[in-house]
N, C-alpha and C positions, 0 to 999 in steps of 0.2 A: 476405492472398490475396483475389485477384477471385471470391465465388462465381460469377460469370458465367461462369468460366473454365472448362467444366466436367470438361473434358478433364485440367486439373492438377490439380483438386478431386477428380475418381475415382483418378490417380494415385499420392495422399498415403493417400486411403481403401484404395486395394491395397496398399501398402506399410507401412500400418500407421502412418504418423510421426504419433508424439509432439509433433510442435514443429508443428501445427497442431489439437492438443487448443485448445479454446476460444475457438479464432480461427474454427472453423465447423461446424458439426453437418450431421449425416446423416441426412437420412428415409428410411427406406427404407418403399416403399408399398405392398408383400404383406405386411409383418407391423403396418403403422402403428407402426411403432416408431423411435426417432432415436437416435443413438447418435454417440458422438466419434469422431473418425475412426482413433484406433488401435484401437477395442474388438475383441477378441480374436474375438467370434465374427459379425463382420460382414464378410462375404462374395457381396454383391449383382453381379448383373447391372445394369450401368450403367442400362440400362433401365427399373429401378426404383427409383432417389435422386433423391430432391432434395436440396439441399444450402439450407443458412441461415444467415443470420449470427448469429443467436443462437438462445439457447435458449427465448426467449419467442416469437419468429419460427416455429420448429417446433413448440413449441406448438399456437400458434395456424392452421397448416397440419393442426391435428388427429392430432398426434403425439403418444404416451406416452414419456415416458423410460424407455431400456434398464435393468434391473436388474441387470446384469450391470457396464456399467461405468462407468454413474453420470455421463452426459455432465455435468448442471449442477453436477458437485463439482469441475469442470477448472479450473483459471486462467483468470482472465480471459486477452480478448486484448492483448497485448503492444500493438495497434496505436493501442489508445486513447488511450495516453501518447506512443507517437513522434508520432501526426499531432495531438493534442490540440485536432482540431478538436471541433464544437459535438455531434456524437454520444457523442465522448470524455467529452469533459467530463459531459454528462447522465448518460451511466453510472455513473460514480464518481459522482456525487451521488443516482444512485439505490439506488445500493450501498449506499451508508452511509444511508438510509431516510428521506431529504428526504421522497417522495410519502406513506409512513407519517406524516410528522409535517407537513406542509406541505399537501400536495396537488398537485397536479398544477398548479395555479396558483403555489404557491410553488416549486415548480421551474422553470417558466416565469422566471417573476421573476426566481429567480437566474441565472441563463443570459442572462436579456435578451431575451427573444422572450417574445409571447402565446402563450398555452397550445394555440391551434388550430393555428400555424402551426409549433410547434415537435413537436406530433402528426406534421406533415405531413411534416417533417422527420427524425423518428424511424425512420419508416414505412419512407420513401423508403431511407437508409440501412441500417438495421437490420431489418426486416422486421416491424416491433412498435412502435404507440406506446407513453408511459409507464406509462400502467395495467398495459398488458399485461408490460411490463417488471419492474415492482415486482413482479406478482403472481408472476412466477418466480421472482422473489427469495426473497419468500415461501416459495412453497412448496421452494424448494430450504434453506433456513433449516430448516423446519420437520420436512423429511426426514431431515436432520443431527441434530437433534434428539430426532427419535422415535429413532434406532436410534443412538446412542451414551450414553445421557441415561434412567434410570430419571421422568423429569419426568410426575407426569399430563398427560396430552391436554390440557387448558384450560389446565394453565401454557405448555405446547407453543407454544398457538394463540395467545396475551398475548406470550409472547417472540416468537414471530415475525412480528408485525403485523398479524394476522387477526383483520378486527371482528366475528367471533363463531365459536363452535365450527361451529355447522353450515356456515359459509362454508371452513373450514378442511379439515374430513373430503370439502366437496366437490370442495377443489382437490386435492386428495391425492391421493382417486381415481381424478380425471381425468387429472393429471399423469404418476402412477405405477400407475394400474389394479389400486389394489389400497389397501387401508383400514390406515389407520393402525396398526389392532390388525395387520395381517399383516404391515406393515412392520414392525413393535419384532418380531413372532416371527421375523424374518429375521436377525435382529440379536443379540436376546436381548441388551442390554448390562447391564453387569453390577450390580449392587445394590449402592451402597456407604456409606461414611456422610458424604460429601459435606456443606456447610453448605449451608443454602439460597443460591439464586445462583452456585453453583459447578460450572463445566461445564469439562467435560475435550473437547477437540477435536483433530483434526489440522487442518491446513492444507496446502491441494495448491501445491505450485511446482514450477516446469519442472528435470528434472537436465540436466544436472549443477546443483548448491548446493553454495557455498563456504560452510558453514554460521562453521567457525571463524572467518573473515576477518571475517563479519558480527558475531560477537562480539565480537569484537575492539574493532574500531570504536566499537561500543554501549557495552562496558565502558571503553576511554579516553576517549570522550564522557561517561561517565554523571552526572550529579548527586545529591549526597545530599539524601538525604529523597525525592524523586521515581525515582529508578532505584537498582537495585542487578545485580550481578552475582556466579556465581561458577564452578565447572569445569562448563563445557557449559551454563550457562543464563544467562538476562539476565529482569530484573523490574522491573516499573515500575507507578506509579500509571495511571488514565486519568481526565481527564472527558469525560463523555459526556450525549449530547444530554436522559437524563432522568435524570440519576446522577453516580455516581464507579465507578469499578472499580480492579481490577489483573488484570495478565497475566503469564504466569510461561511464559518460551519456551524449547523445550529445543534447542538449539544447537550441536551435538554430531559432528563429523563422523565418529562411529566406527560412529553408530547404522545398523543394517541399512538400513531406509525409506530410503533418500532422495530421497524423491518427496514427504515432507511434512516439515513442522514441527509438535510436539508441542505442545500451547498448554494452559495452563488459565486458565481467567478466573473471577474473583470477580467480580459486579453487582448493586449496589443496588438495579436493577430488570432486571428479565429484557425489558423493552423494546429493551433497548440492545445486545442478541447481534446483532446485524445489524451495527452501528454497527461495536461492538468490535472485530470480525470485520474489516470493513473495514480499519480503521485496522491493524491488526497487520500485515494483505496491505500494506498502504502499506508500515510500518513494514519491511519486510523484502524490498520488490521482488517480491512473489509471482509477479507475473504477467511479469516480465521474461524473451526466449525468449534463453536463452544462448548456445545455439548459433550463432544469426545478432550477435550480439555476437562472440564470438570468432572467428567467422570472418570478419568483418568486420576485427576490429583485426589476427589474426593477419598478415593483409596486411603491417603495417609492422614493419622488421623489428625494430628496439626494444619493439615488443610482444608481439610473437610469441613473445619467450622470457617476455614476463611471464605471457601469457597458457597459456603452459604448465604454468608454477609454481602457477597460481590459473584452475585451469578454473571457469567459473560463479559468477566475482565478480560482487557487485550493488552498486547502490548504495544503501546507507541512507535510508530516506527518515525518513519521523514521524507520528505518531498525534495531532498538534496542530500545525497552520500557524503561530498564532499564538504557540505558545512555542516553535518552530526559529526566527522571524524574530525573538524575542525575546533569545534565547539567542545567536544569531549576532551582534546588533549586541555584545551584551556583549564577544565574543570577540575584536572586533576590536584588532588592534595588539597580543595580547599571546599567551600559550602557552594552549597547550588546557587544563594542567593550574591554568593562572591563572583562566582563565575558569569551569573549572566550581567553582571554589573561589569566587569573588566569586558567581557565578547559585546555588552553596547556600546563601550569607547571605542574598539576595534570599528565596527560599523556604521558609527559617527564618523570616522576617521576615514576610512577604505570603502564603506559600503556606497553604490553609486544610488542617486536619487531619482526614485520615478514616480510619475505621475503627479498631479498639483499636492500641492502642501494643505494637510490636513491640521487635524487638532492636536494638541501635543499629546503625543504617546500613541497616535496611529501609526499605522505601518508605512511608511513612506521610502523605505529603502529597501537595498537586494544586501544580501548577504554578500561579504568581501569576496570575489573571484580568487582561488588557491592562485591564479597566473600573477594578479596582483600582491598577494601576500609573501611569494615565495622570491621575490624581487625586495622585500621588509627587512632591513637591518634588525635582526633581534632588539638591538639597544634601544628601538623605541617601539616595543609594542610595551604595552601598560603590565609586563607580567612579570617575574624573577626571569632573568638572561637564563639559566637551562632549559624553560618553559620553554621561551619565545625561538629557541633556537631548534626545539623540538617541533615548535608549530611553523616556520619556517621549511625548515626538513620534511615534513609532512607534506604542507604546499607543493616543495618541488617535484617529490615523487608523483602524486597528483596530477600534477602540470602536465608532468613529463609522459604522461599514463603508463608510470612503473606500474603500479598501483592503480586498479577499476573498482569503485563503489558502484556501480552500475547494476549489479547482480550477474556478470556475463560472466565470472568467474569464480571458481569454486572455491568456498568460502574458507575451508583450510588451506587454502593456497594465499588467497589473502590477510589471511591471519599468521601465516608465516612472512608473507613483506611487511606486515605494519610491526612482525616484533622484529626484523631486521635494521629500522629505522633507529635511532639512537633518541633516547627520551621514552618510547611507548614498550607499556608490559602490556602484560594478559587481563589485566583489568581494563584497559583503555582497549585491544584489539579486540576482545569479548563483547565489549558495549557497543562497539561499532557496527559489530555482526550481528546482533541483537535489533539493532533499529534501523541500520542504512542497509542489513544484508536480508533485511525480516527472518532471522534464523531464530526458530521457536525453543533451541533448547541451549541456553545459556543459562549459566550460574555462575554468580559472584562473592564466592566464598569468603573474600578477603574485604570485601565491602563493610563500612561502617556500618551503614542503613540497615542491612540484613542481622548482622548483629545486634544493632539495637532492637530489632525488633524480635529476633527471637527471645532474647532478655526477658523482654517487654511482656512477651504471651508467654512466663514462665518456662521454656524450654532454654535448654542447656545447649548450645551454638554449636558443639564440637558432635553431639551425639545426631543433632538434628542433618548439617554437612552432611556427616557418614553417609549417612541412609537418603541423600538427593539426589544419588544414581539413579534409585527406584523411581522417580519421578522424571524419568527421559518419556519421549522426546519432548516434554511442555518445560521445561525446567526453566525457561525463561518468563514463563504465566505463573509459575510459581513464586520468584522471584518477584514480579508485578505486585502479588498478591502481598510477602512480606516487607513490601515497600508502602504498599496500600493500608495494611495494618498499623501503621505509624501515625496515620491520621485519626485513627481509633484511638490510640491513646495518649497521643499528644498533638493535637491540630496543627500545633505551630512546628511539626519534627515532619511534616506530609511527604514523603515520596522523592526520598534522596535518592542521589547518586554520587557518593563521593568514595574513591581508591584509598588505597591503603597503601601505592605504587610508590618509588621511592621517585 
């Protein structure tokens, strides 16, 4: 939405909608207070909002965040990912705490702009350069923190990016007008015997959440030794920018919430709650608005009944660019259940071991480093020699950062280095961009699974294609859904991925 618009922006504010949480905040200027635009007790005279694109932007307008309903814990906006232009992209990188470990320069850099002119650029769009951005991050990190989390203050202020306590109680203040010690008394959360590094969190996403479906998916993808699965949850190792971790998601569609996702993470260093935080919201489509997807596809009539069946499908994305574009070349030409059988020898093999040894078939290892793989003789990965020579070739590009899965780079630009690489078509660079780049409008025309399934719901494969222009920009929810339809009529056919690539 335009905030310029402001007539539709008080609109959405009267009426309360949900499906513009995160996409713009509300100042209201008799209480200096900002608030999402459904918060239950916000009831202003036009006369007194302003409205902002984010939450560092209101801020920075000399706004306190409402306590009541917690504007910076909303979903991102959904728009970052459909238009993934150069604001998009910066966000998700600042999300996952580049400025924390880079600087404001190493953001620059990766983005491709000087650090002045992409300030100017931030400004212009977002209401907030970077600094001011990170620091919300921050302190929204740190909010989360004090009042779910028994953690002292100083571990608080080290997990959440803050180069010192006193910087930390001041942004707090100011943020939420009110001291860390009166935020944990708001909270009181509860005392437990936790290991160190072990945080219990929710995660906000838009409902409707097709939680099962997303499980689904995750557990017929999953790999041993890196992922595990079982009723209502999905786990997985992570590496992360100063560590390793795991995440343990609880996946459940029975549970009351469905406004969030149940998470717990382990981390070797408490640096990386930002980081991990990020990637799981990848990992799971957080910020995706479902409503304007389904209403969108409900349009055609072949989706309309699917979109019935599966209000609030997302798509799967990943917690590692580098081991979905990894994972993917492996998978080509053959079943899902072949591939993740060859990718577990792989990290039996390569993948390095963390933390104590669990039960068989926990997660116990990291996904092979591309640095490590692309140093691999073809001749001994477990796959035919064009494969392994392709996933090889992959690695080094990778390695080398021809090639950023990061999101810092625009995605038809990376989609022309992965088909420059020898071994990858448009099926493989499609799916990459699909799940490592969260790009909402991909279609795989040439896919088995999608053919089988329009077979399958009596539609005719060639007539159905034609007409999935009409379905931009979701076209990759679309796709979801004719994948998801396979488990409708054949349980044991659920939610393939396999090319048709030579």
């Amino acid at each position: 939405m335009d905030i310029d618009d402001i007539e539709a922006c008080y609109r959405a504010v009267k009426s309360r909608d949900r499906r513009f949480d995160g996409v713009f905040y509300t100042g209201v200027t008799t209480t200096g207070i900002y608030c999402r635009p459904s918060c239950p007790a916000l009831t202003p005279q036009r006369r007194n909002v302003t409205f902002h694109r984010t939450a560092a932007a209101a801020q920075l307008a000399g706004f306190r965040a409402c306590r009541r309903c917690l504007p910076d814990a909303t979903p991102g906006s959904p728009d970052w990912d459909v238009a993934a232009d150069l604001a998009g992209r910066a966000m998700r990188l600042i999300a996952d705490g580049v400025v924390e470990r880079e600087g404001v320069e190493g953001l620059a850099g990766r983005v491709g702009y000087t650090s002045r002119h992409l300030g100017r650029l931030l400004v212009a769009e977002l209401g907030a350069g970077p600094l001011a951005l990170a620091r919300a991050r921050r302190a929204q990190t740190g909010r989360v923190l004090i009042e779910t989390t028994p953690m002292p203050f100083a571990d608080v202020a080290f997990a959440a990016g803050f180069a010192s306590i006193r910087q930390f109680n001041d942004t707090i203040r100011e943020v939420y007008a009110a001291s860390p010690t009166e935020l944990r008394a708001t909270r009181k959360p509860a005392v437990t015997t936790r290991s160190p590094g072990q945080l219990d969190l929710r995660l906000a996403v838009r409902a409707p959440y097709a939680a099962a479906e997303m499980l689904t998916f995750l557990a017929v993808h999953a790999v041993s030794g890196v992922e595990t699965s079982g009723p209502g949850w999905f786990a997985r190792t992570l590496r992360l920018p100063h560590g390793h971790g795991s995440v343990r998601l609880e996946l459940d569609d029975t549970v009351a919430d469905r406004r969030h996702v149940r998470c717990r993470l382990e981390l070797s260093d408490l640096r990386d709650v930002a980081a991990a935080v990020e990637r799981c919201r990848r990992l799971l489509d957080a910020d995706c608005d479902p409503l304007a997807v389904d209403d969108a596809l409900g349009l055609d009539p072949l989706l309309a009944r699917l979109v019935r069946r599966r209000a609030g499908l997302r798509v799967p994305g990943h917690v590692d660019g580098h081991e979905v574009a990894v994972r993917t070349v492996i998978g080509q030409q053959v079943s899902v259940a072949a591939a993740t059988t060859v990718t577990a020898r792989l990290v039996a093999r390569y993948g390095a071991v963390v933390g104590e040894s669990g039960e068989p078939g926990e997660p116990g290892r990291l996904f092979p480093e591309v640095e490590v793989l692309a140093e691999v003789d073809p001749v001994d990965l477990p796959m035919p020699r064009a494969r392994g020579r392709a996933v090889v070739g992959l690695c080094r590009a990778l390695a080398s950062g021809d090639i950023a899965l990061d999101r810092s780079i625009d995605r038809d630009d990376v989609r022309a280095q992965m088909l420059a690489l020898p071994g990858i078509g448009p099926w493989t660079a499609d799916y990459v961009a699909m799940r490592a780049l969260g790009h909402p409008d991909v279609f795989l025309p040439t896919d088995i699974g999608v053919r089988n399934a329009l077979v399958g719901l009596g539609e005719r494969p060639a007539e159905v294609i034609a007409r999935s222009e009409h379905w931009r920009p979701w076209r990759s929810y679309a796709l979801m859904h004719l994948w998801s339809s396979l488990a409708m009529l054949s349980p044991d056919r659920a939610l393939p991925s396999t090319s048709k690539e030579p």
